[in-house]
N, C-alpha and C positions, 0 to 999 in steps of 0.2 A: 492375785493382784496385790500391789502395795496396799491398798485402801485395806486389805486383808489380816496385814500384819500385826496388829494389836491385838486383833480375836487370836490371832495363833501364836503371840507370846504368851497369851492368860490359858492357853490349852498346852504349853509347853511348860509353864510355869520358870517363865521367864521376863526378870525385872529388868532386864536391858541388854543390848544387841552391841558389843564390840568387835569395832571393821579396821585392818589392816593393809597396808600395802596401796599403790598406786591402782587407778583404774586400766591400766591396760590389762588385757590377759588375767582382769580378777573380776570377775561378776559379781561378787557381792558390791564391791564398791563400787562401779559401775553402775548398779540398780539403783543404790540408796542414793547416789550424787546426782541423780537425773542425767546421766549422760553428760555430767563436766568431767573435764582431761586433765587431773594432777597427775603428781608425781609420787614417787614410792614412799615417802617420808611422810604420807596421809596416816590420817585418824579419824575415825568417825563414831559416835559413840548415840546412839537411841534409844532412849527410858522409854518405859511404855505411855503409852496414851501422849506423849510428847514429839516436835521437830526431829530428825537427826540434829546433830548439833558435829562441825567437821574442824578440823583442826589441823592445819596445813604450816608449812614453813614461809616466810612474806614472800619469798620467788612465786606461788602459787596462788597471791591472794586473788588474783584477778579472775586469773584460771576455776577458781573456784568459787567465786560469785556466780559465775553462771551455774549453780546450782541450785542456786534461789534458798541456800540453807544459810542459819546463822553460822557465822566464820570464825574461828577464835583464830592468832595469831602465834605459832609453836614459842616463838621467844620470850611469849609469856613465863615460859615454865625452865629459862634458864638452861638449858640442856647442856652447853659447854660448860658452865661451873658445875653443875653435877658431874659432868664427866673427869673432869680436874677434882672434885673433893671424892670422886670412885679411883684415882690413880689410871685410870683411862680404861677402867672398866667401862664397855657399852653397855653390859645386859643391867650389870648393876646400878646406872645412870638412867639407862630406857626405862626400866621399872622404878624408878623412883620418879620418873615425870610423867609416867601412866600414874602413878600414884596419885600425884599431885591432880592430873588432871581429875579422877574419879572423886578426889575429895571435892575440887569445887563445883563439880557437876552434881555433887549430892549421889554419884553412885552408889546401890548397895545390892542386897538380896545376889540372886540368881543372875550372872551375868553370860549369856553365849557369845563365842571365841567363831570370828569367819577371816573370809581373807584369806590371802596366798601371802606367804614368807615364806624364807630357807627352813625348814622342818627344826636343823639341830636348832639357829634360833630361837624359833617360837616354841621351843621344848625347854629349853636355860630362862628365857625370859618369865614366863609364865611358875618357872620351879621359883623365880626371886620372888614374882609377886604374891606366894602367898605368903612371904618374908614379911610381906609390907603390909597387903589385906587380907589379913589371915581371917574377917567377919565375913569376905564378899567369896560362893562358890564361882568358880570358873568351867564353864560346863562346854565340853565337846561333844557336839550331836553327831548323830550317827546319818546317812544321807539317808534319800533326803532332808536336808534342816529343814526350817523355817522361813531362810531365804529362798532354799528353793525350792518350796512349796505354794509359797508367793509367786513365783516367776515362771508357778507353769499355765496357769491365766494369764492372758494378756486384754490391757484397755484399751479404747481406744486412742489414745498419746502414742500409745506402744504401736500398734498397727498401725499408724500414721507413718511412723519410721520405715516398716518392716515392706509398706506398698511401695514405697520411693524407692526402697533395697529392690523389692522381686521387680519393677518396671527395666531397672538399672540392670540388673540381673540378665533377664531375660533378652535386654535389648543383646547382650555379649552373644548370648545362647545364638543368636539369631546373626550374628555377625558372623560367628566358628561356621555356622552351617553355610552362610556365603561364600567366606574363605575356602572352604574346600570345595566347592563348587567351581569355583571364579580356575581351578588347574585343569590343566590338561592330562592325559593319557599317554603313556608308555611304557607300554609291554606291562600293562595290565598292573601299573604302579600311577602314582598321580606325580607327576612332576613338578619342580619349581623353571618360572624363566631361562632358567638357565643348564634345563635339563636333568640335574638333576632329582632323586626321588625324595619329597615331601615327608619329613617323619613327624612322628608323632611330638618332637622337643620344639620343632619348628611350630608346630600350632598353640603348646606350651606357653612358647615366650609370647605369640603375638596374644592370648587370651589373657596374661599377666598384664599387657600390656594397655588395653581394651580395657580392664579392669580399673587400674588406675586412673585411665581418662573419667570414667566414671566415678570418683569417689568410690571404690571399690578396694578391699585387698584381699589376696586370699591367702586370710591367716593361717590356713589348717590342710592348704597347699589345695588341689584340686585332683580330681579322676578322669585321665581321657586316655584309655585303655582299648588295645584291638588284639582281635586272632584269641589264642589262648591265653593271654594278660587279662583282655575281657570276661574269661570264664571264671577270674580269680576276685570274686565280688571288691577288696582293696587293696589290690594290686593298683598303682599310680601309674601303669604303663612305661614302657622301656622309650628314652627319647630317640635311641638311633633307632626305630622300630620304624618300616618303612609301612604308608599306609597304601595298602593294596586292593584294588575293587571285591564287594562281595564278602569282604570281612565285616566282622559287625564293630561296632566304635562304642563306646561305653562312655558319653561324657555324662560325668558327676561334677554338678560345678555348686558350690557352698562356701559365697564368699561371704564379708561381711561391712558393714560400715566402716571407713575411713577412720583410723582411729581407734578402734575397737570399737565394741557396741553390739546392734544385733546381728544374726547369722540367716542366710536364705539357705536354701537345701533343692536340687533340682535336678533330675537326669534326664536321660533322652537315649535311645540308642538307634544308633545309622548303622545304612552299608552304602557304601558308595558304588554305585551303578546300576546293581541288581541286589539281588540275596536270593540267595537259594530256598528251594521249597520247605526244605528242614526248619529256616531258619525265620519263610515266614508265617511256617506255623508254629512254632513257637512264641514269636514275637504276638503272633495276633492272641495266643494263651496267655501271656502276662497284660497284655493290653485289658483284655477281659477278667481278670482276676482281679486291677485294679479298678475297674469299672466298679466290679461286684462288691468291692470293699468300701467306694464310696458311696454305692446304691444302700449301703447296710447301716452306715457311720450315722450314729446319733448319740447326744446328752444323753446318758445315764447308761448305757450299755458298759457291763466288763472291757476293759481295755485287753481282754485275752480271749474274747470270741471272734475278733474279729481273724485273729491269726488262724484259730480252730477254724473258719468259714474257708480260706485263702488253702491250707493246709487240704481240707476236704477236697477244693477243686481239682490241686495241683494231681492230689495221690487218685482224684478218680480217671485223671489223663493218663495215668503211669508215670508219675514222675516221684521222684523218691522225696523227700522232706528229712528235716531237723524230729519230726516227730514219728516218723514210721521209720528212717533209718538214721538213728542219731549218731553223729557225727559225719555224716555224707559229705561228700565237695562236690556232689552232683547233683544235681534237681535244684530244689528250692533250697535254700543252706542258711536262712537269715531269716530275722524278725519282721514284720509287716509295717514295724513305721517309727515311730521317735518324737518327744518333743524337742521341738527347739524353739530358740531364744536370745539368750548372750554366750551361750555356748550351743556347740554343734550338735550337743548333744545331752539333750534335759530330760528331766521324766515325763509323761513317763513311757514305758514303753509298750508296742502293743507286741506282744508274745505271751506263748501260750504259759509260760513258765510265772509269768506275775502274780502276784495276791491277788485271791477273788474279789476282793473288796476295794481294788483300783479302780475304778470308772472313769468314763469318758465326762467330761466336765464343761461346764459353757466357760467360752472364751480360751479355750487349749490352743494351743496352735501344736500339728501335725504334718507329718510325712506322710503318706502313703505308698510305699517302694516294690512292690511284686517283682521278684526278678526269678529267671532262672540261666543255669550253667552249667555249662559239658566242655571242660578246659580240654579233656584230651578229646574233643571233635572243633575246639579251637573256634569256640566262640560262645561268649555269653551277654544275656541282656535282662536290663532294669530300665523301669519305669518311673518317673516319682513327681509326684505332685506335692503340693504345700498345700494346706488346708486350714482354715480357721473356725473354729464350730462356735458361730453367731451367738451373743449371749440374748439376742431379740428373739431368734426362735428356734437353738441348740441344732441347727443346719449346718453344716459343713459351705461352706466361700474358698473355690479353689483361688488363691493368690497367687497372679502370675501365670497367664495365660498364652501357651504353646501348642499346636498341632503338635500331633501324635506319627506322620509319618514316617515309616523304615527308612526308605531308599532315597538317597539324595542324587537329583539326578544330573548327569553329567553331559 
């Protein structure tokens, strides 16, 4: 959690947290500004035991009040006469008004480097500044940092957001399954009005769409996959794919706040009309696998037993794994779950392959995804819930509550 961050710059040994780039599509910035929407010309710079302290261009000042942080004003620091006494050098200019900034912020010691920019950038920038602050280290951690080891607890602020996302969320979930409901039947395809057959691009756009009305986007696109596409865990599905009764449907839907911000995570899989015996016995075996991984899920357990438990079941059905037959595209072929957050995909992870010394922690929030796939019998299925493990009593709080039902009936 933020409240965190001071103990884990003094265990990093770290005198202050340097943030680049605009909030969208950057988490770090993101986290630190509370959820305000600048622009890519941000800075934000936090000494330990100290505010962040942000530094925006005047287009942005308003923008970034709402972060409740003290605001400096970029024009302070003159940036187009630097750029003119650089000959229109920018790296050369940029680092000299980082410079400037760290001098009156009293920067010094151990500084860590976050943030998204152009890579050659921030590798030319960073080569000037130690032209400039050749006393101050510049340190790049290795993942996870510090931010996001902070941002794999969540408070309650945070879940505040994340309930309003999975309500929002779920309501689409439940919209898709109407929609394809609400068509008719021909020759064992689902038709539109107009006869003809329903694909898979068609439900695409109206969930894009559905999306949106909600304060919703899906930054990271979405999964609604049939037939052997389904058996392909991130395969996005083919849009001219016609959707056919008794195929299974694989929607993966992980949009996120309007805006950037946080990410939900959620799947479901149909067959529209019936499903074959194959198909719903396997579905009832992943149903039950995830049962068995949240009946297990507690504060303080290895975050790689729980994959080890899910792994046992699958291979005592006969079905192959990642760990009895590594590299498989058949059986179970993926990790048991993920955190997320402001990205899709944070730490940590539950698989068997993690340090032993990863644990499940209060206040994580989690996936838990059981799937299995048989591409060339031309159908696969996942399950996934969202989870939150209570920091009142290290319980698991599924967020975002949907029935489990196969068959959508027609």
């Amino acid at each position: 959690m933020k409240s965190d961050l001071d103990l884990l710059m003094i265990e990093h040994e770290l005198d202050a947290l340097f943030v680049s780039g605009g909030t969208r599509d950057n988490p770090a910035m993101h986290y630190l500004t509370n959820g305000a929407q600048v622009g890519e010309y941000t800075l934000l710079i936090k000494k330990h035991s100290e505010d962040p302290v942000l530094i925006v261009i005047g287009m942005e000042r308003d923008e970034a009040a709402k972060s409740g942080l003290l605001i400096i004003d970029q024009s302070r620091y003159k940036l187009p006469q630097l750029l003119q006494e650089e000959e229109g050098n920018h790296i050369a200019a940029h680092a000299r008004m980082v410079s400037d900034i760290f001098e009156e912020l009293k920067v010094s010691g151990n500084v860590g480097m976050y943030g998204r920019e152009e890579q050659g950038f921030t590798i030319a920038l960073f080569h000037e500044l130690r032209k400039h602050l050749p006393e101050i280290s510049f340190i790049g951690e290795p993942t996870p940092n510090i931010l996001q080891l902070a941002q794999i607890t969540k408070d309650e602020f945070e879940m505040k957001r994340i309930r309003s996302l999975a309500t929002r969320a779920i309501s689409v979930v439940s919209d898709t399954r109407q929609f394809l409901a609400s068509h008719r039947i021909e020759k064992n395809h689902l038709v539109t009005k107009s006869g003809v057959p329903l694909t898979i691009g068609d439900v695409q756009r109206h969930i894009r769409l559905w999306s949106a009305e909600r304060d919703l986007e899906n930054a990271e696109g979405m999964i609604l996959s049939n037939g052997r596409d389904a058996g392909v865990p991130h395969s996005r599905g083919t849009e001219n794919s016609p959707l056919v009764l008794g195929e299974t449907i694989v929607f993966d839907f992980f949009p996120r706040e309007r805006g950037g911000g946080y990410f939900y995570d959620f799947t479901r899989t149909w067959c529209l009309g019936h499903a074959s015996p194959t198909i719903e016995k396997a579905y009832q075996q992943v149903v039950t696998a995830l049962e068995l991984a949240l009946s297990q899920l507690e504060v303080g357990q290895s975050c790689s037993s729980l994959q080890s438990t899910v792994n046992d079941f699958f291979e005592g059905l006969g079905h192959c794994t990642t760990r009895s037959h590594p590299g498989t595209n058949e059986g179970y072929v993926h990790s048991l779950g993920h955190g997320v957050g402001l990205s899709i995909h944070e730490y940590p992870r539950l698989a068997e392959t993690v340090a032993p010394d990863e644990m499940i922690q209060e206040g994580m929030v989690l996936t838990i995804e059981p799937g299995l796939y048989y591409p060339e019998d031309d159908y696969g299925i996942r399950v996934e819930d969202y989870v939150w493990m209570k920091p009142e009593n290290g319980q698991p709080e599924t967020i975002g509550s949907f029935d489990k039902e196969l068959v959508i009936p027609l």
